[in-house]
BAFIFI-854374 format. One line per 2 residues: number of its first residue (from 1); their letters; for each residue x, y, z of N, C-alpha, C. Coordinates in Angstrom, 3 decimals, decimal comma, m for minus. Atoms other than C-alpha are relative to their C-alpha. Layout:
NUM	A	X:Y:Z:X:Y:Z:X:Y:Z  ...
# end
This chain:
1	XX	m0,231:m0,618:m1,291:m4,166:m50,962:m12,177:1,047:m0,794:0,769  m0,420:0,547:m0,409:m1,779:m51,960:m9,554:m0,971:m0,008:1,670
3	XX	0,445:m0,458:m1,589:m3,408:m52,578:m5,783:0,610:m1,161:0,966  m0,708:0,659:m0,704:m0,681:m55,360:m4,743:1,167:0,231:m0,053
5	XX	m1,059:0,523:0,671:2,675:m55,532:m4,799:1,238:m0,550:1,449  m0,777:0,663:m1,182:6,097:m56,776:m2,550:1,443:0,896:m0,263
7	XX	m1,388:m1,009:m0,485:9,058:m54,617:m1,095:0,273:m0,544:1,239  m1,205:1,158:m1,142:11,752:m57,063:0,862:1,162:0,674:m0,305
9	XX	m1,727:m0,285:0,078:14,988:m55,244:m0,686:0,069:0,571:1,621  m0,930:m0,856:m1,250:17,064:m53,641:2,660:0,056:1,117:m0,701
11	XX	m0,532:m1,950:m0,042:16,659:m49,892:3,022:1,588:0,432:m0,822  m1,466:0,019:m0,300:20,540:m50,298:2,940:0,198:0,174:m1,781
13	XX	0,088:0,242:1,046:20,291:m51,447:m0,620:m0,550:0,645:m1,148  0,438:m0,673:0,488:17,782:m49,398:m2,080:0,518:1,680:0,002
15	XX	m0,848:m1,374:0,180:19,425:m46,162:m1,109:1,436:0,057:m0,651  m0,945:0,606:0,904:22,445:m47,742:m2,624:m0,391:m0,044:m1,574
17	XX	0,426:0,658:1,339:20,950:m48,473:m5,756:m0,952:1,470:m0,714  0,628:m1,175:0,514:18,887:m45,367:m6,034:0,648:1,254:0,632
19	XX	m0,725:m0,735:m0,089:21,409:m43,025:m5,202:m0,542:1,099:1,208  0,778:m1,200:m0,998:19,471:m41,682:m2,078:1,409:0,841:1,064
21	XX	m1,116:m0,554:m0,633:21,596:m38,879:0,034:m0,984:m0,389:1,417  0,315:0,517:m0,998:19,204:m39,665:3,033:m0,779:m0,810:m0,128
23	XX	0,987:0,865:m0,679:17,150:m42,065:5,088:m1,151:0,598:0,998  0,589:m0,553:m1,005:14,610:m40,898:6,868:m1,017:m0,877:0,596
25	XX	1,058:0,565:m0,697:12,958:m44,127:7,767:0,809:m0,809:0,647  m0,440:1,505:m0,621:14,287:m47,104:10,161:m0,758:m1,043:m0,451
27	XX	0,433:0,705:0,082:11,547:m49,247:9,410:0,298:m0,385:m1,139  m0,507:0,868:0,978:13,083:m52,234:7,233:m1,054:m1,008:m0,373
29	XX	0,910:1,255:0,073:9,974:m54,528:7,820:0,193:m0,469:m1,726  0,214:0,897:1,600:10,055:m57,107:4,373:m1,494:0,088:m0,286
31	XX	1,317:0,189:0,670:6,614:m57,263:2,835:m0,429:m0,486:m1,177  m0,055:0,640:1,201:5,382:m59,653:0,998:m1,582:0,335:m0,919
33	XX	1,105:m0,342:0,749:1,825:m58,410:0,320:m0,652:1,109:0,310  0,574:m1,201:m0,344:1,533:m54,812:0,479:m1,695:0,145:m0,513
35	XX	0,970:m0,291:0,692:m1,787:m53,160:0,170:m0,476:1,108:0,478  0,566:m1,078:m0,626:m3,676:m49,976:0,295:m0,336:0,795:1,240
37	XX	m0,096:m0,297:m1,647:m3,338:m47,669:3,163:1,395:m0,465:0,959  m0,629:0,588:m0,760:m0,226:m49,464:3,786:0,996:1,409:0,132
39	XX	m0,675:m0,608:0,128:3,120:m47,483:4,688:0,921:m0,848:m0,865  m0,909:0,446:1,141:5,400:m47,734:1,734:1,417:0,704:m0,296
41	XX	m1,552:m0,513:0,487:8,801:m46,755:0,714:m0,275:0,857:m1,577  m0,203:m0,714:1,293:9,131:m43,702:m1,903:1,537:0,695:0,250
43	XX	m0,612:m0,938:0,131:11,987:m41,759:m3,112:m0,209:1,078:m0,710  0,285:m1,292:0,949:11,892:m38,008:m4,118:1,103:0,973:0,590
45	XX	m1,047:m0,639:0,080:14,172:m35,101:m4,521:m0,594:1,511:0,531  0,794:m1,803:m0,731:13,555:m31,449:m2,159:0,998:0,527:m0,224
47	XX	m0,493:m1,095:0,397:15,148:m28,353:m2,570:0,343:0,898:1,039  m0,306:m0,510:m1,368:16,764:m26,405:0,251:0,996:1,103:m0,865
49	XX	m0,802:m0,691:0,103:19,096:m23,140:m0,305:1,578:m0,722:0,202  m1,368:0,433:m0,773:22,692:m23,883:m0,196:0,879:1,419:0,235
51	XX	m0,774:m0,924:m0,321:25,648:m22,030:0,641:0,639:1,017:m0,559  m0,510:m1,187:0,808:26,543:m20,084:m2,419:m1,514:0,533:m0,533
53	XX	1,431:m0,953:0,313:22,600:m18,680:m2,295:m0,731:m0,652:m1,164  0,133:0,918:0,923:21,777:m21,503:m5,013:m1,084:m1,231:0,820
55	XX	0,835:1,231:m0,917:19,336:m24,442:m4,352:1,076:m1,534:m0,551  m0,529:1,002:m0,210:20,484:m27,543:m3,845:m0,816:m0,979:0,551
57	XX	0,945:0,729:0,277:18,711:m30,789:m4,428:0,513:m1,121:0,793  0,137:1,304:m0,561:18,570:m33,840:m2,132:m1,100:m0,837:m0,026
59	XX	0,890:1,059:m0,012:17,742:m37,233:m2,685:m0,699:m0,804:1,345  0,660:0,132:m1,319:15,093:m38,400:0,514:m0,438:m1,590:m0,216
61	XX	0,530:1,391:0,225:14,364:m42,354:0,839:m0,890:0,240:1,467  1,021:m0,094:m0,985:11,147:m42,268:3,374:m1,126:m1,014:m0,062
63	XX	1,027:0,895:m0,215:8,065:m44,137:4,261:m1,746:1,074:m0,219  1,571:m0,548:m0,207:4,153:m42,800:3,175:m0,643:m0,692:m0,046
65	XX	1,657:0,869:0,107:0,438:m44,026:3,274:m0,328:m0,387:m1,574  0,498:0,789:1,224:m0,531:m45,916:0,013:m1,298:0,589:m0,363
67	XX	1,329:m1,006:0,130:m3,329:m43,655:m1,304:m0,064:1,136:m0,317  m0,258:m1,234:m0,001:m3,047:m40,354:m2,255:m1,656:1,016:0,950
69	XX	0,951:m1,099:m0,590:m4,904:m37,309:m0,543:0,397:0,938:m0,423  m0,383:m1,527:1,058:m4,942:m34,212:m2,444:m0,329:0,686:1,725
71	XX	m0,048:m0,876:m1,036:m4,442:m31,014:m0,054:m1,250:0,510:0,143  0,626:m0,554:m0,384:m7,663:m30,134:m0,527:m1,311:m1,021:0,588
73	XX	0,921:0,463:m0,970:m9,658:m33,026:0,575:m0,538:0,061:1,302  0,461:m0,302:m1,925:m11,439:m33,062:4,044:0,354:m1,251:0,364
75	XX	m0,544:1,178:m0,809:m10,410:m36,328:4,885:0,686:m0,961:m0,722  m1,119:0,976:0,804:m8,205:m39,731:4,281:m0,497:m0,477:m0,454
77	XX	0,529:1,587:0,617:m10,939:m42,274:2,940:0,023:0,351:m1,606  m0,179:m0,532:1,753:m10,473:m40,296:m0,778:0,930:m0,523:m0,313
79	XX	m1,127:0,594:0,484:m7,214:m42,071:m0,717:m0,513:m0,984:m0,366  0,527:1,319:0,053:m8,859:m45,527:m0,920:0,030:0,380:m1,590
81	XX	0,375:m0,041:1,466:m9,782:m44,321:m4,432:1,168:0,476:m0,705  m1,007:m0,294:0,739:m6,756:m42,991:m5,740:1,289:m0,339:0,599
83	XX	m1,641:0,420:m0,415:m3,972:m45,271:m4,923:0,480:m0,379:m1,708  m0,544:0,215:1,019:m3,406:m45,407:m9,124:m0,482:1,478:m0,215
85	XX	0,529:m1,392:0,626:m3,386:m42,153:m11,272:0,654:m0,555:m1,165  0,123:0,648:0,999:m3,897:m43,005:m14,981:1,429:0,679:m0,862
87	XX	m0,715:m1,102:0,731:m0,870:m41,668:m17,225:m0,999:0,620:m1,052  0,965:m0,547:1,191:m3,791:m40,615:m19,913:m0,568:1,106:0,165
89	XX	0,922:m0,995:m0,600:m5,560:m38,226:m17,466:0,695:0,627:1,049  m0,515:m0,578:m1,146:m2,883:m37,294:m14,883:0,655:1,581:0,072
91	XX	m0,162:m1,018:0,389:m2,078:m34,124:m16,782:m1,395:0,732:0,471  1,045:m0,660:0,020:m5,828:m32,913:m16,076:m0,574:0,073:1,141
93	XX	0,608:0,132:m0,733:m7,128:m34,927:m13,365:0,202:1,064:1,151  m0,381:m0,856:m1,651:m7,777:m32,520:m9,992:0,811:m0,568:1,173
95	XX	m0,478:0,448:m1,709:m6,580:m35,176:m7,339:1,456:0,211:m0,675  m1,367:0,515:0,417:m3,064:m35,920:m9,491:0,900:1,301:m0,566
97	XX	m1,069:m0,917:0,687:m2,401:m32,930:m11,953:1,248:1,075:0,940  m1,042:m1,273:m1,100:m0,859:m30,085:m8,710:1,561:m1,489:0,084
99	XX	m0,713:0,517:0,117:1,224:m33,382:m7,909:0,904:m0,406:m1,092  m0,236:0,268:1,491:2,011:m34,507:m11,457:1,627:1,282:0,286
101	XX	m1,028:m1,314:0,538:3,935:m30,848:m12,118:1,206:0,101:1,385  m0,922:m0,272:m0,899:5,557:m30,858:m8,630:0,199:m0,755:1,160
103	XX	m0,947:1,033:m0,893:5,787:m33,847:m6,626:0,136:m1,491:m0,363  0,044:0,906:0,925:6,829:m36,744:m8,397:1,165:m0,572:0,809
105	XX	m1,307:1,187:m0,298:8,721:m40,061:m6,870:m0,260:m1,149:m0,360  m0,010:1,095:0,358:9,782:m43,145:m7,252:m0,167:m1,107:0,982
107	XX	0,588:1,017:m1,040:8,178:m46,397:m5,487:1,028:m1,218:m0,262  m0,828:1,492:0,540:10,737:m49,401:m5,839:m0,813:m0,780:0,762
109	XX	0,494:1,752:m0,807:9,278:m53,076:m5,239:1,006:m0,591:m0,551  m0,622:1,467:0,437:10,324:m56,510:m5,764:m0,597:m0,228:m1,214
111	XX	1,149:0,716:0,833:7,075:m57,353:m7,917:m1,091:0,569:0,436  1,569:m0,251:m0,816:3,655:m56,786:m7,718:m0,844:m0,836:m0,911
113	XX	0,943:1,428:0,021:0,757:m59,058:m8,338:m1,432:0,457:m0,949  1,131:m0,264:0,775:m2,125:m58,866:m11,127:m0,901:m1,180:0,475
115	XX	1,300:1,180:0,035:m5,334:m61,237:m11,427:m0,622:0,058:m1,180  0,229:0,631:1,640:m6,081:m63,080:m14,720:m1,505:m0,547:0,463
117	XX	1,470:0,535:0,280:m9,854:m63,645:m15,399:0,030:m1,320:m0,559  m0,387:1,475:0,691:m10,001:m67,874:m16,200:m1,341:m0,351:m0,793
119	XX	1,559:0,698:0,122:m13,128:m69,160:m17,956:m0,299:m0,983:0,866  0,555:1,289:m0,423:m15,114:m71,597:m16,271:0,625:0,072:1,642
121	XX	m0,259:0,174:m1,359:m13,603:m70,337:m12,832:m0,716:1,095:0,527  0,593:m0,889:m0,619:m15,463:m67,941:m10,595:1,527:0,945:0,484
123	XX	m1,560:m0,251:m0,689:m11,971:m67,187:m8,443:1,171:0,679:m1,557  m1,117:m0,375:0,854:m9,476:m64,963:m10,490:1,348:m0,614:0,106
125	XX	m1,425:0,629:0,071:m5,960:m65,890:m11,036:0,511:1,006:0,535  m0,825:m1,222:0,134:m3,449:m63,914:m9,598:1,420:m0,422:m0,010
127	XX	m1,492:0,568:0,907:0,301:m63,804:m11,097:0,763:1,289:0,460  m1,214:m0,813:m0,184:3,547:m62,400:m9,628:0,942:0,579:m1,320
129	XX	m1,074:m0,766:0,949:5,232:m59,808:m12,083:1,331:0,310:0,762  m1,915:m0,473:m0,487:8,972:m59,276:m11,431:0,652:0,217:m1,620
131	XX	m1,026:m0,343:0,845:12,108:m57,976:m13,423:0,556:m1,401:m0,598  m0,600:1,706:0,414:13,760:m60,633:m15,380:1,449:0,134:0,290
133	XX	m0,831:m0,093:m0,738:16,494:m59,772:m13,653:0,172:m0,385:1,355  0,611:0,269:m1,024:15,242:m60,386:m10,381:0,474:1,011:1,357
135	XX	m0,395:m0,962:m0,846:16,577:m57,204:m8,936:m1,692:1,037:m0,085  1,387:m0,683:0,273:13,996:m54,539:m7,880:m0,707:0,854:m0,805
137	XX	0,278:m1,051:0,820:12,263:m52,061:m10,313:m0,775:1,292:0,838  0,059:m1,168:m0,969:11,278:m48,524:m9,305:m1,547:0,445:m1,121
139	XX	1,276:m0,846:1,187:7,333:m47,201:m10,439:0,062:1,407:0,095  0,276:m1,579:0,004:6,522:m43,403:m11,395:m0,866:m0,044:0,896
141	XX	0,791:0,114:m1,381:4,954:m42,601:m8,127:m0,570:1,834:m0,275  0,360:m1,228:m0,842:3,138:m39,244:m7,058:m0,125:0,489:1,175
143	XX	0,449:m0,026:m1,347:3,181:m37,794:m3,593:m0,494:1,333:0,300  0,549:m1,349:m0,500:1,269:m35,199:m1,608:m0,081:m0,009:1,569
145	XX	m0,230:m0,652:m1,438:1,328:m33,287:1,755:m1,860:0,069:0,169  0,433:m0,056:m0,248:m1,804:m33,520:3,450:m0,364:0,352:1,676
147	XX	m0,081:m0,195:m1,581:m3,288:m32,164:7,156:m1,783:0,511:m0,032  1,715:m0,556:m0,261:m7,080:m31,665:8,420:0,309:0,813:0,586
149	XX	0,030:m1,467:m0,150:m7,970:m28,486:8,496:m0,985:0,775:0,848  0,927:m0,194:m1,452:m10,621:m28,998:11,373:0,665:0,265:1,395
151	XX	m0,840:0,253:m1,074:m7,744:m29,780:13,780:1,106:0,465:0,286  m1,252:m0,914:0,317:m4,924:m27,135:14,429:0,770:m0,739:0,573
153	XX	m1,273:1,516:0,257:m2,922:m30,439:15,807:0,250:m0,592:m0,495  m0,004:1,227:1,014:m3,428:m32,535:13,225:1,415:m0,395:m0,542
155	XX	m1,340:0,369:0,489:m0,370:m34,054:12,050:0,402:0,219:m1,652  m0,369:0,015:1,863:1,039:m33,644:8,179:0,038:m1,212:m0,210
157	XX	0,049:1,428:0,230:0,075:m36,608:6,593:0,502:m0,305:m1,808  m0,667:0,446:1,362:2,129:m37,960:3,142:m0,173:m1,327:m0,452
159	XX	0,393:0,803:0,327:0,960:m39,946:0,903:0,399:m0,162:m1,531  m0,769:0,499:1,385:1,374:m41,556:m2,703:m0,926:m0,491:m0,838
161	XX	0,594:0,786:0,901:m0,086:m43,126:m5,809:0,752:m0,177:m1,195  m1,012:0,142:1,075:1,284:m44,971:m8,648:m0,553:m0,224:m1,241
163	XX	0,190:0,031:1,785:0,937:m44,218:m12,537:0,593:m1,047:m0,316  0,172:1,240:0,929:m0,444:m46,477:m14,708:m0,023:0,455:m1,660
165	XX	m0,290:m0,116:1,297:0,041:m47,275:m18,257:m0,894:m1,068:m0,529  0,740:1,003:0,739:m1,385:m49,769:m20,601:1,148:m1,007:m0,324
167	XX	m1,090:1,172:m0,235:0,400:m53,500:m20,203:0,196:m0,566:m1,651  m0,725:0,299:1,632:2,686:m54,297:m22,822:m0,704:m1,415:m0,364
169	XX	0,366:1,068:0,616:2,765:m57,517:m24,382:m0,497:m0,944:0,900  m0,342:0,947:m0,848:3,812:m59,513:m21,932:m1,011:m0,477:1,742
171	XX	1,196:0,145:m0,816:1,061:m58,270:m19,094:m1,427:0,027:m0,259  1,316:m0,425:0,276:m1,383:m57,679:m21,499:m0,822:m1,792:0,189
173	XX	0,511:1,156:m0,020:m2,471:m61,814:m20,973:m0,221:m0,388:1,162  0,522:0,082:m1,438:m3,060:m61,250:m17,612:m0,586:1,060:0,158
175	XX	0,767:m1,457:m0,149:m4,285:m57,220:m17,416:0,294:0,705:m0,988  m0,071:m1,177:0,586:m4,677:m54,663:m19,392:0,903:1,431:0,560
177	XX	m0,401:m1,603:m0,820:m2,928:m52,214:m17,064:1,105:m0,387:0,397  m1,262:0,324:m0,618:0,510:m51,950:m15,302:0,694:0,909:0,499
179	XX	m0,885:m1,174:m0,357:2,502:m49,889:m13,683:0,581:0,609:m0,754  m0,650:m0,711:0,505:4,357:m47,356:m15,164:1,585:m0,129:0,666
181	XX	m1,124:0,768:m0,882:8,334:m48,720:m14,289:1,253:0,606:m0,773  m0,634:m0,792:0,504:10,619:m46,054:m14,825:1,347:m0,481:m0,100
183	XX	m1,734:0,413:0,166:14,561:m47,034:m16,086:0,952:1,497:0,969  m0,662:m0,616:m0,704:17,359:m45,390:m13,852:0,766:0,977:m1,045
185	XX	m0,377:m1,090:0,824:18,317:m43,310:m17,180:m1,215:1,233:0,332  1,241:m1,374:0,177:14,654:m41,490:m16,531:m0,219:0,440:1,684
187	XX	0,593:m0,801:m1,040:14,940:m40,904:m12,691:0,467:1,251:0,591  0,158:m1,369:0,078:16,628:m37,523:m12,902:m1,425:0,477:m0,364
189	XX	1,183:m1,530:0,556:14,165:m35,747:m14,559:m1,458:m0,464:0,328  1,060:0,256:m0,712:11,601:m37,798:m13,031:m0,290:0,842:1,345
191	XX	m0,067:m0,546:m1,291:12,179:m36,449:m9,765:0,589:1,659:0,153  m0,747:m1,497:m0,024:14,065:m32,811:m10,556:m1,538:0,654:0,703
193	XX	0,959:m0,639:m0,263:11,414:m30,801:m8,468:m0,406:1,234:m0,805  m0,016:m1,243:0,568:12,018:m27,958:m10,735:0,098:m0,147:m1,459
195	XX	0,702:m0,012:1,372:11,297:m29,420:m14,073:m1,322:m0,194:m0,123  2,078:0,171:m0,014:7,229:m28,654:m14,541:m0,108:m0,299:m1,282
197	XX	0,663:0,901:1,824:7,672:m29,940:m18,648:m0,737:m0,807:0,319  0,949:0,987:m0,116:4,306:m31,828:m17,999:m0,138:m0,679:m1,167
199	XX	m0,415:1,359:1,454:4,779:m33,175:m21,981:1,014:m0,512:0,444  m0,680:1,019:m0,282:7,901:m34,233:m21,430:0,062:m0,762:1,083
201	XX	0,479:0,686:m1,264:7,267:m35,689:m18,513:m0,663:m0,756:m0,266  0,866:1,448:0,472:4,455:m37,836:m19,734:0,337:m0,300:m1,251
203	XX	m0,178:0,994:1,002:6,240:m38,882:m22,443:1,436:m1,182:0,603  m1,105:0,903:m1,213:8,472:m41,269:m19,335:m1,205:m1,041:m0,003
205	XX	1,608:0,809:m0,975:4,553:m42,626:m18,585:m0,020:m1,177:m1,680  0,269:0,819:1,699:5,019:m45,496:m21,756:0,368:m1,287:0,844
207	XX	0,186:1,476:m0,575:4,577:m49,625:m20,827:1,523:m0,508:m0,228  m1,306:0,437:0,191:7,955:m51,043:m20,397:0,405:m1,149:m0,979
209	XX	m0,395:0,686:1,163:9,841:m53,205:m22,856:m0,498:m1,312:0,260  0,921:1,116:m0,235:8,411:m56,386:m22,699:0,950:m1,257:m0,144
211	XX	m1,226:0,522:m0,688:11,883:m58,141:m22,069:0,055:m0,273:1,257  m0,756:m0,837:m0,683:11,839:m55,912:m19,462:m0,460:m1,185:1,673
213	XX	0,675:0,323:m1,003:9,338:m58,032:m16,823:m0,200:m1,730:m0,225  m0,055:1,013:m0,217:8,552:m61,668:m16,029:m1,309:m0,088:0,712
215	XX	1,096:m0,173:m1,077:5,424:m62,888:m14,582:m0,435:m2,164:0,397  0,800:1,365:m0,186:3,795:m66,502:m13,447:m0,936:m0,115:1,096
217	XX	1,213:0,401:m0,920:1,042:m67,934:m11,693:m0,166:m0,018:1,794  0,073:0,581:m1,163:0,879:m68,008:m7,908:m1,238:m0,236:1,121
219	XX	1,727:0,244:m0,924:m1,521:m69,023:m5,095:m0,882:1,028:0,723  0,864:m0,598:m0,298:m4,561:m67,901:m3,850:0,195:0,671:1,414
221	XX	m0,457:m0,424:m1,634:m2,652:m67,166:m0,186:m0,222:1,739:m0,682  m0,151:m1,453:m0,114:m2,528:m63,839:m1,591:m1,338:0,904:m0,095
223	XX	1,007:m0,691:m0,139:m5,725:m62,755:m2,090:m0,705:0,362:1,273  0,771:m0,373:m0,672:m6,363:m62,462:1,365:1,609:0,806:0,586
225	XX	m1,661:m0,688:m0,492:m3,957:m59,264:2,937:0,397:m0,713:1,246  m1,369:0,708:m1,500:m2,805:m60,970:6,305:0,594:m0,809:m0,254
227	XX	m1,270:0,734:0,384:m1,292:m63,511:4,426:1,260:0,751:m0,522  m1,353:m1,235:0,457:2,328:m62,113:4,288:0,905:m0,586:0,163
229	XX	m1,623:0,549:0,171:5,788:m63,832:3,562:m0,035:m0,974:m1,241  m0,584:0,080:1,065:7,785:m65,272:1,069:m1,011:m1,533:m0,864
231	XX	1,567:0,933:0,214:4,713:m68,190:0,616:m0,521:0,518:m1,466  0,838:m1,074:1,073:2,963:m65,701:m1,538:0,808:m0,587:m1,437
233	XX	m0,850:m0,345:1,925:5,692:m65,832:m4,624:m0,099:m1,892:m0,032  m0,233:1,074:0,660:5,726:m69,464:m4,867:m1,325:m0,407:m1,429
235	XX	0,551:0,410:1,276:4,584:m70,777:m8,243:m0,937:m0,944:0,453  0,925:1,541:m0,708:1,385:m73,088:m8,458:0,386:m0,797:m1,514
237	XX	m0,254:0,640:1,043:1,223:m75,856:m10,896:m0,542:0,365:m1,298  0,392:m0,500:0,869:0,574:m75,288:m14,480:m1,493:m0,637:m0,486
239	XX	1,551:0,350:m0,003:m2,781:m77,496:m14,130:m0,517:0,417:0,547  1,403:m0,556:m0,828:m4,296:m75,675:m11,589:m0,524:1,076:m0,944
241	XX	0,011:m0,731:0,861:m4,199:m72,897:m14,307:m1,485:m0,166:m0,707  0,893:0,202:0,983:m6,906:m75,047:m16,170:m1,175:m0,659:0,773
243	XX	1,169:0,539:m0,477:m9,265:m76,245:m12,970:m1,006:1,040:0,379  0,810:m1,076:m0,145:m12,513:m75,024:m12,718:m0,333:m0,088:1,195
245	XX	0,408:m0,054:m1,804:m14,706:m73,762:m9,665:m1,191:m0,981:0,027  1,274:0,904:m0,207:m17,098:m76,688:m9,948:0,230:m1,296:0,911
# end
């Protein structure tokens, strides 16, 4: 699963880099330890008429809630539970599959953060994954339109969750699980709103090359969310690795 991760690039940068035609957020805040419920940065691609009676596709860089809410829930706390959607079951599942076929984006971070089980320690480990590049990577995201349907003011509320895969080599010694971390050859057809190939489509949902990522140890500041800045990524020593909780 993923339920940490860190997004510091500049707006500026990321729409640069992911070829967005708009912005529709100001908020640049850095974050070093996102978490559930938070507002997050996705990109996805809408569909508007153009001028020769044809649609015409724009790329949207925006801000949603960390969590998904299917349209037909009655309320937000269902997000809590589905801020991952499995690639194995996202073809079937009820909260993911409507999204799956037709709203599909991409989440860029910096990194995001697992927790390694130690023997002989009570306290998990937890270990910053990044690119070995050290530029940002972008996950297969899902998003959905949500609004309570008690309240004819209620606001439209958008939200997200990010497909998981099974961790390659390289994360499998810390988790079993991992994001799904799509290459900029697969985010056309990731995002085309108007391709519903749900096979081909989940055949994008596969554990990345195991080149592809980098990970090491860091401190326990992160396990609690109000700790937040660049603190978090520092490395601990490679003996604390081996002390126990006694």
């Amino acid at each position: 699963m993923c339920g940490r991760f860190v997004s510091t690039t500049p707006l500026t940068d990321l729409a640069e880099r992911l070829l967005v035609d708009e912005v529709r957020t100001d908020d640049d805040r850095p974050n070093w330890n996102v978490t559930p419920r938070s507002s997050v940065v996705i990109v996805a691609e809408s569909s508007r008429a153009s001028e020769d009676d044809g649609q015409e596709h724009r790329r949207v860089l925006d801000r949603v809630r960390w969590g998904l809410v299917p349209s037909w829930a009655k309320d937000l706390s269902i997000g809590d539970k589905l801020i991952n959607a499995r690639a194995e079951t996202v073809r079937e599942k009820p909260a993911f599959r409507r999204a799956f076929a037709k709203r599909r984006c991409l989440i860029p971070v910096d990194g995001f953060y697992e927790w390694k089980v130690v023997p002989g320690r009570k306290t998990k480990q937890p270990f910053y994954i990044h690119s070995a590049d050290g530029a940002p990577i972008t996950f297969a995201g899902l998003y959905e339109v949500w609004r309570d349907k008690t309240d004819p003011d209620a606001p439209w509320i958008r939200s997200c969750a990010i497909v998981t895969t099974d961790a390659n080599s390289t994360i499998a010694a810390v988790h079993d699980r991992m994001p799904v971390v799509l290459e900029p050859a697969a985010h056309e057809q990731w995002l085309d709103p108007d391709n519903h190939d749900v096979d081909g489509l989940a055949g994008l949902l596969v554990p990345a090359a195991e080149e592809r990522l980098r990970c090491y140890p860091v401190r326990l500041l992160v396990n609690k969310p109000a700790n937040n800045g660049p603190e978090l990524l520092e490395p601990v020593p490679d003996e604390a690795l081996f002390a126990t909780d006694d």
